[in-house]
N, C-alpha and C positions, 0 to 999 in steps of 0.2 A: 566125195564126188567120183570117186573109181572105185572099181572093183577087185583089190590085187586079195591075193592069198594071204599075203606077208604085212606087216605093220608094223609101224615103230609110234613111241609113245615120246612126248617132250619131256624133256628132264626139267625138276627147276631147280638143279643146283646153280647157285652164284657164283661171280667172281670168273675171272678173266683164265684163261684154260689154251691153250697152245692149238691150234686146229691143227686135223691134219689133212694134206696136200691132196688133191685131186684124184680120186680115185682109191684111198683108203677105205679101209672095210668100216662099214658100220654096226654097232654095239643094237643090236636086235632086231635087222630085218626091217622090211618095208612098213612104212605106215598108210592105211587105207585110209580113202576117204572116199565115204563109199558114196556122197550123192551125185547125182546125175547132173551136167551144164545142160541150161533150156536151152533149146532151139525156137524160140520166143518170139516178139517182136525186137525188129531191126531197127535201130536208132536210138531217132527220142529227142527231144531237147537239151541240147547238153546245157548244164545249168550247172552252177556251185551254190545257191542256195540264196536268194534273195537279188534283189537292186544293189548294182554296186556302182559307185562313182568313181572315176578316177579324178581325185581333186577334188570331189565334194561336188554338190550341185548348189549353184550362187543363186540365192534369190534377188534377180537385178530390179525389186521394185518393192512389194509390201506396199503398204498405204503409210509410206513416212511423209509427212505432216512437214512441211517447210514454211513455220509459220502461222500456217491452217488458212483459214479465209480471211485476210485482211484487206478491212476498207479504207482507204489512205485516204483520211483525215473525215471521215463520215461523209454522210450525205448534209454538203451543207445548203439550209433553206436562205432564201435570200433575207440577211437579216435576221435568222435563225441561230438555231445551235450547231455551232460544227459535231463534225461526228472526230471522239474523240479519241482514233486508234482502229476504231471497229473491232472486230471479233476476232482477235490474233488465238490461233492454234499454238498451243506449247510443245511440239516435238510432233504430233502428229501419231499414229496407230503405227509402231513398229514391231514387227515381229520378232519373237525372244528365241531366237537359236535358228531360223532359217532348217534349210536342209542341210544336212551335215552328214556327208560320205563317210565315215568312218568303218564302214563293213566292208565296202568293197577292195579291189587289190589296187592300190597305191604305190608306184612307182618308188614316192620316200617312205613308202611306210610310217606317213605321217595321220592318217584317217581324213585327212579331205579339208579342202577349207571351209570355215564355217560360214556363213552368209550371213550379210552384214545388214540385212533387213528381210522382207516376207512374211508372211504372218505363222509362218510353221513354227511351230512351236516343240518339234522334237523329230521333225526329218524322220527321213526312210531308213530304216536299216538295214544294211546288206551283211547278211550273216554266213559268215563260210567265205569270204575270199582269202584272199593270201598278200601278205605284204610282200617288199623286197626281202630277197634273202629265204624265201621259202617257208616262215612262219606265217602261221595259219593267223588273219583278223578273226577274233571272235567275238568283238563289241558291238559293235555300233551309237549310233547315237538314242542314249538315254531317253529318257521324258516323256512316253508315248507314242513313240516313233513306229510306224507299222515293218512288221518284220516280213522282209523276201519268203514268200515260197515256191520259188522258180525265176525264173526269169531267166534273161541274159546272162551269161559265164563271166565271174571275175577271172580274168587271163592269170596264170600261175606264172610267179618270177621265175625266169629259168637261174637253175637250181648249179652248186659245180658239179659235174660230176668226180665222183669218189675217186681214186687210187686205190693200187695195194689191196689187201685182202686174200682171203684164203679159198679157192676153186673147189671145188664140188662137181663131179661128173656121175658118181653113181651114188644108188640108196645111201643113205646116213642120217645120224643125227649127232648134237653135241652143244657145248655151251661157248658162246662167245663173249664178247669184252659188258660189262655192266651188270652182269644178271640175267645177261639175255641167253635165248636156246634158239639154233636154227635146227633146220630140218628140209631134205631133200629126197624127195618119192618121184619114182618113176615107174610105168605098169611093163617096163623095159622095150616098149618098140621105139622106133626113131633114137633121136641122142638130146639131151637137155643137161645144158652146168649152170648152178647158182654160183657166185660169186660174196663171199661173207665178210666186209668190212671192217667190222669191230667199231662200226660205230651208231651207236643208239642201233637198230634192228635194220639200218641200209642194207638195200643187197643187191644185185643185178643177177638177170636170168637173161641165158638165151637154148628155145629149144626149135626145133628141128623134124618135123612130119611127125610128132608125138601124140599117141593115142589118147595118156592121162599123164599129164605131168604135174608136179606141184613142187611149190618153193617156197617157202615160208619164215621169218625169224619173228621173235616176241617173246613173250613169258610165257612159261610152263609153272602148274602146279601139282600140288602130292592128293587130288583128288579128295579133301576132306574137309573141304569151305566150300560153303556156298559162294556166288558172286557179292553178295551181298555182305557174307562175313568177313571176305577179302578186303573190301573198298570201291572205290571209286576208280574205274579204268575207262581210259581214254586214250585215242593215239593221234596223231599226226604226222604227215607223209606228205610229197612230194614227189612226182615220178614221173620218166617220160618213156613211153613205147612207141618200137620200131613194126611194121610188117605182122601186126595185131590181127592176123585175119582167124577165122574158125569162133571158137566159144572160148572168152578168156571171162575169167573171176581175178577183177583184182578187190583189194580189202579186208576185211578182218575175218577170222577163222578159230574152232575151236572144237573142243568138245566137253560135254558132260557128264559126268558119270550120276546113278541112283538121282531122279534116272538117266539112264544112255538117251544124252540128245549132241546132237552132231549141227552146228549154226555156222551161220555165212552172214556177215554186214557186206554187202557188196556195192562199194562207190561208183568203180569204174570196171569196163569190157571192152568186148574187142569188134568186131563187126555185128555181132548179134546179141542182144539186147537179153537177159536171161528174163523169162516170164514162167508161165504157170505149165508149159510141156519138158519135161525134159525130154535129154536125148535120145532115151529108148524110148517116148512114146508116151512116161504115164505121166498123169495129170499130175499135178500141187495144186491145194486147194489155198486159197486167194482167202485170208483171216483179215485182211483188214488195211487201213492205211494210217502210218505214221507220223508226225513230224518232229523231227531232229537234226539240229543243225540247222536251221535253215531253209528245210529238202523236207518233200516226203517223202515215204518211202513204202512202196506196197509188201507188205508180209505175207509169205507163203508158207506150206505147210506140207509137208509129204514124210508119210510113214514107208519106211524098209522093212523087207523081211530076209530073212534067209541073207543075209549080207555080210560082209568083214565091218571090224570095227572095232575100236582100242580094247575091247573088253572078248574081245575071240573071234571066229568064225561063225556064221549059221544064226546072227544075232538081228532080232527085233528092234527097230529104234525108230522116233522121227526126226526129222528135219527139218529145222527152220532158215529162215530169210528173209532177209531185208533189205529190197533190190531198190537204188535210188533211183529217182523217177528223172534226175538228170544228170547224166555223168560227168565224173569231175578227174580229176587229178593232181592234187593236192587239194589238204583243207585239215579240218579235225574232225574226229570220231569220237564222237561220245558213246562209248561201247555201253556201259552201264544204264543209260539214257535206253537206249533198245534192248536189255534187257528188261527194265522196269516195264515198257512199254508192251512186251511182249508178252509178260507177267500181266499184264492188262486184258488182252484180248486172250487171256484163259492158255496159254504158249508153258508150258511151267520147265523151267531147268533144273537141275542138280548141281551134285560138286563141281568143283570147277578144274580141267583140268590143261587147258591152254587158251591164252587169245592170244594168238599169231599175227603179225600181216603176213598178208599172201597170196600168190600168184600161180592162178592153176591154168590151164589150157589143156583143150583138148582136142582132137585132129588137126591141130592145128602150127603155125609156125610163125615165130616172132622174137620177141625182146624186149625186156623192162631194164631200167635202172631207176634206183628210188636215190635220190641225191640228199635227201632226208628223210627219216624214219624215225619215229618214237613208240612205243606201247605204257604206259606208266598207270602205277597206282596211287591213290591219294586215299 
């Protein structure tokens, strides 16, 4: 998303590694990211990805049967046959699971109670909310149940915020606690510090009248796997921003090498909405829409020329994305999900050689803290 001269590459050595203190030099220069934040449309519906209930939705009726039609003691004829009973209903038409919240964000983090009649037979699912504690719900209720593609935001548990950790104020990169690699670029105007927890890929950012800033932590690899040869990569996060104004990316990041593609899953932003303009003006062309998690997510496409980028200066690439059609903050990311998908609408990647979360802005001035972060492979 920027344009610096300098660049730095993720490492993916593992294992826990001493950081060092604010303002230490970093081991190769800035890392670019060369694409542009749109100046797009503004807003949108913020959504986490489906219906979500708090406490499940109670079916207070169904056609349950009390009995059914009972005629107390028939129609008796004078002198006739009494009626013996009439036509007793045995339980009546009860519905087998009701609706049952289980997708949305739950207070106990229990998925909702289930409803004790109704004729639903496998409720709504709200996919993408968030229980207590800031784990991502990704069930819902089983059996047929139609799944959210938008709606209503499941509210994100507030999350604690972290402690501790090791400050970051200029260019670097290095590895932290689990495997993980951060990374911090600046195009050097205004002032921006990450903050690197050492735990799962958590980090807090605050920048400052910043032309291109970017923060990032997640896995780095040695460029010689495909996504596909790697695994199955997914993350989840939780996060709250302060004074979000200008063009922020938050979400997942990375790039690829053979060939050079440079991708953004982008969940949440800051005042403006990223679409099909970037900032200088040129177009993304609009390949299609997705859905995962939940969400859809419209896919864009723009080719760079003459641009920086992990593989040198002066380099040809394109650019993918997959901008969620309602912002969230916190939930899960099925990264691998949107590559297959991207791999669909003809999008093709290479090696693989980071997927980061990440927090980029740009003219802009604010603050993140991620109170949980995951990036993992399966």
């Amino acid at each position: 998303m920027c344009g610096p001269s300098k660049f730095l590459r993720s490492s993916a050595i593992l294992g826990a590694l001493t950081l060092a203190a604010c303002g230490s030099s970093g081991s190769g220069g800035g890392n670019p990211n060369t694409g542009q934040i749109d100046e797009g449309h503004s807003g949108g519906t913020t959504g986490s990805g489906g219906v979500t209930s708090s406490g499940g939705a109670t079916a207070s009726g169904g056609a349950v049967g009390s009995g059914g039609i009972s005629a107390s003691g028939g129609a008796a004829a004078s002198g006739g046959m009494p009626g013996s009973g009439g036509m007793a209903a045995s339980g009546g038409s009860r519905g087998s699971g009701g609706m049952m919240g289980t997708g949305g964000a739950t207070p106990s983090g229990s998925g909702g109670a289930s409803a004790s009649g109704g004729a639903a037979s496998g409720g709504v699912t709200g996919s993408g909310g968030v229980a207590a504690g800031g784990a991502p719900a990704r069930g819902g209720a089983a059996g047929g149940g139609t799944s959210g593609g938008g709606g209503a935001p499941a509210p994100c548990a507030a999350g604690k915020k972290l402690t501790g950790g090791t400050k970051y104020c200029s260019n670097m990169k290095g590895n932290s606690n689990g495997g993980y690699a951060y990374e911090l670029w600046s195009d050097g105007t205004g002032s921006g510090c990450m903050t690197v927890y050492g735990a799962g890929a958590a980090f807090s950012a605050n920048w400052s009248n910043t032309h291109d800033f970017l923060a990032r932590v997640g896995l780095g690899f040695d460029q010689t796997k495909t996504p596909t040869q790697i695994g199955t990569l997914s993350s989840d996060f939780a996060e709250t921003k302060t004074n979000d104004d200008g063009l922020v990316y938050v979400g997942i990041y990375g790039w690829t090498v053979s060939p050079l593609r440079e991708y953004y899953i982008i969940d949440d932003w800051g005042t403006t909405k990223p679409a099909g303009t970037a900032s200088d003006g040129s177009p993304r062309t609009h390949v299609g829409v997705i859905t995962v998690d939940g969400d859809t997510y419209d896919v864009w496409k723009r080719t760079k020329t003459n641009a920086p980028a992990i593989t040198g200066d002066n380099q040809t690439f394109d650019q993918y994305f997959s901008v969620r059609q309602n912002a969230r903050q916190c939930g899960h990311i099925s990264i691998s999900e949107h590559f297959a998908q991207w791999t669909s609408l003809g999008l093709q990647l290479g090696k693989l050689e980071e997927a980061k979360l990440l927090l980029e802005a740009q003219d802009s001035t604010g603050s993140i803290d991620f109170t949980m972060a995951t990036v993992v492979v399966k």
